[in-house]
N, C-alpha and C positions, 0 to 999 in steps of 0.2 A: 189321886190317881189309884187304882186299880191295882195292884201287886200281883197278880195273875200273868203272868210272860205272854204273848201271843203270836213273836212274831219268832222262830224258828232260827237259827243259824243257819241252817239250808238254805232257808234263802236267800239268806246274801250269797253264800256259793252260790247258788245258781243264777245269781244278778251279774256277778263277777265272769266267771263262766264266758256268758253273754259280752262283755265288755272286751273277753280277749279273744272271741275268734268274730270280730267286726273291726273295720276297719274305714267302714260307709256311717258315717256319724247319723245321718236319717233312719238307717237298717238301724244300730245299734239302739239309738232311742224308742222307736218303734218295739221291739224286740223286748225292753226294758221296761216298758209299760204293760204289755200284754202277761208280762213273766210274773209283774206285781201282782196285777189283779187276778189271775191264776193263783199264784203263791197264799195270798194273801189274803183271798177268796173276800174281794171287797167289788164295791161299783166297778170305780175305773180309778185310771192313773193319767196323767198329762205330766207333761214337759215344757216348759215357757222358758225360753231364753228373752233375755233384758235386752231392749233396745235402748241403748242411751241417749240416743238424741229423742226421741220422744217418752223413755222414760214407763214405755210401755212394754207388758209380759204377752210376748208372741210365741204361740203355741208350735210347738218344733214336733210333738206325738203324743199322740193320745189313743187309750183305747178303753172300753166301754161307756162313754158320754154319746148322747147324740149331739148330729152336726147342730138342731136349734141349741143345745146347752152353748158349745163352744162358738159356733155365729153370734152372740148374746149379745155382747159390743167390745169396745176395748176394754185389758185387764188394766187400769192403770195402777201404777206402783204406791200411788197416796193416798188409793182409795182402797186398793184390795189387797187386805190379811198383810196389811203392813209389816209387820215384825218380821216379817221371812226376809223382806227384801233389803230389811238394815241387816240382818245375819242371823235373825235367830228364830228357831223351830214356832210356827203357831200349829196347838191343837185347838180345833173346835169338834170340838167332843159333839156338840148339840147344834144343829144349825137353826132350828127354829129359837135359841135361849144364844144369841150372837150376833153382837150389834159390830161385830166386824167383816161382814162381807157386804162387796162392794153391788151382787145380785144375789140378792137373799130368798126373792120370790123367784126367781130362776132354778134354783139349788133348790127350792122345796118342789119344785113343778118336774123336777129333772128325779127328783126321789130319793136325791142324797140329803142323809142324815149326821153327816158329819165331814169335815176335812182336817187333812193333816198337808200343813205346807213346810216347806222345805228350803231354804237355801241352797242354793246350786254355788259354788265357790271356788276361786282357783287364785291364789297367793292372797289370800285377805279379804277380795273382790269378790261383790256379788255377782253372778253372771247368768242367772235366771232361778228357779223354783222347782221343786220337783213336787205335783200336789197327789194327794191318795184322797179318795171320794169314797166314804162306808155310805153300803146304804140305810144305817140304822147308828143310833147312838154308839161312838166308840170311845172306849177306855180303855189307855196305853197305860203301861209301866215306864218307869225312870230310864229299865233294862231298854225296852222296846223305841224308846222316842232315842235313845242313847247309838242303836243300831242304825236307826233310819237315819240320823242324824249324819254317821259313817259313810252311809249308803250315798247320802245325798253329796257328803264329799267327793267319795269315788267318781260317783256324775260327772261333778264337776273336773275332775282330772281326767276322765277319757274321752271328755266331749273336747279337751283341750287338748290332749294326745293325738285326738280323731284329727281336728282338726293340721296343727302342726305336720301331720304324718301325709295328710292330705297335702299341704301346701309343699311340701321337701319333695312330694314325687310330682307335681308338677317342676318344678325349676330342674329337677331333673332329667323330664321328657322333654322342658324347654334345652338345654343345656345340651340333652344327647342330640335332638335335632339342628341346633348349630355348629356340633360338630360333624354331623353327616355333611351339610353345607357345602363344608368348608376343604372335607376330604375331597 
C-alpha cells in the first residue's frame, strides 16, 4: 500500500455531521453517498443493506453509478467481494487485475477502476456494505482503509439509530392516539 494519506479527517466530520441532523434513514444514506463522492472526489458511492433470507446486498443509496450499473442483477453475498460481508474491508485497487467481482465487465463498462467495500456492522453483525467506486487505480494507506473502516462502523450505528428512533416514534403516535380514544 501507498503511504501517502488521501482521505482527510474532514471528512469523516463532515459524514458525521450528516448523520446527526438526519433522522429519515433514506435522507441520511442518500446524503452519505453524495458527501463521499464529493469529499472524496471519486466515481460514486452506494449503500447495500443485507437481506437475510436471500442473502442478497440491496441497494438502500447510491450516487454517481448509472441506473444500468446498479439494474446489473442481484449483489449476491457469495459471489460479490466476499470478504466485506464475513466482516472484513476488501480493496480492489485494480478492477481489470481482480478475480473478485461478481460483474467485472459491468464495473469496466461503468469506468470504475477500482472498489473499496466495506462492512456495515452493528453488535458483531453484518448488516450490509458500504462500496466507494474510483474511477482510476486506487491506492489506500493502513491510515486511510483504518478511517473508512470507522466510517463504515458509524454506518452501521446510525442506520440502526435511524432505525430504532423511527420505530419508538411510531408506538408513540400509536400509543398517543389510544389515548386520545379513550379520553
Amino acid at each position: 500500500m501507498n503511504e501517502e494519506n488521501k482521505i482527510a479527517l474532514s471528512t469523516i466530520t463532515v459524514v458525521n455531521q450528516a448523520f446527526t441532523e438526519s433522522d429519515n434513514l433514506e435522507t441520511m444514506c442518500t446524503q452519505l453517498t453524495q458527501l463521499l463522492v464529493a469529499t472524496l472526489e471519486i466515481k460514486g458511492s452506494a449503500i447495500f443493506i443485507l437481506n437475510p433470507e436471500s442473502q442478497e446486498l440491496e441497494i438502500m443509496a447510491s450516487f454517481g453509478l448509472s441506473i444500468t450499473y446498479l439494474n446489473k442483477g442481484p449483489v449476491l453475498t457469495n459471489k460479490s467481494i466476499v470478504n466485506s460481508i464475513k466482516g472484513r474491508p476488501v480493496i480492489i485497487q485494480d478492477v481489470n487485475q481482480s478475480e473478485k467481482l461478481q460483474y467485472p465487465e459491468n464495473a469496466k463498462a461503468e469506468g470504475i477502476g477500482a472498489i473499496v467495500s466495506l462492512p456495515i456492522k452493528f453488535k458483531g453483525s453484518v448488516i450490509g456494505a458500504l462500496r466507494l467506486y474510483h474511477q482510476k487505480v486506487w491506492d489506500l494507506s493502513e491510515r486511510d482503509i483504518t478511517l473508512l473502516k470507522c466510517l463504515s462502523d458509524q454506518v452501521g450505528l446510525a442506520m440502526t439509530y435511524t432505525r430504532l428512533s423511527n420505530a419508538l416514534q411510531i408506538v408513540k403516535e400509536a400509543v398517543s392516539g389510544i389515548h386520545t380514544v379513550w379520553l
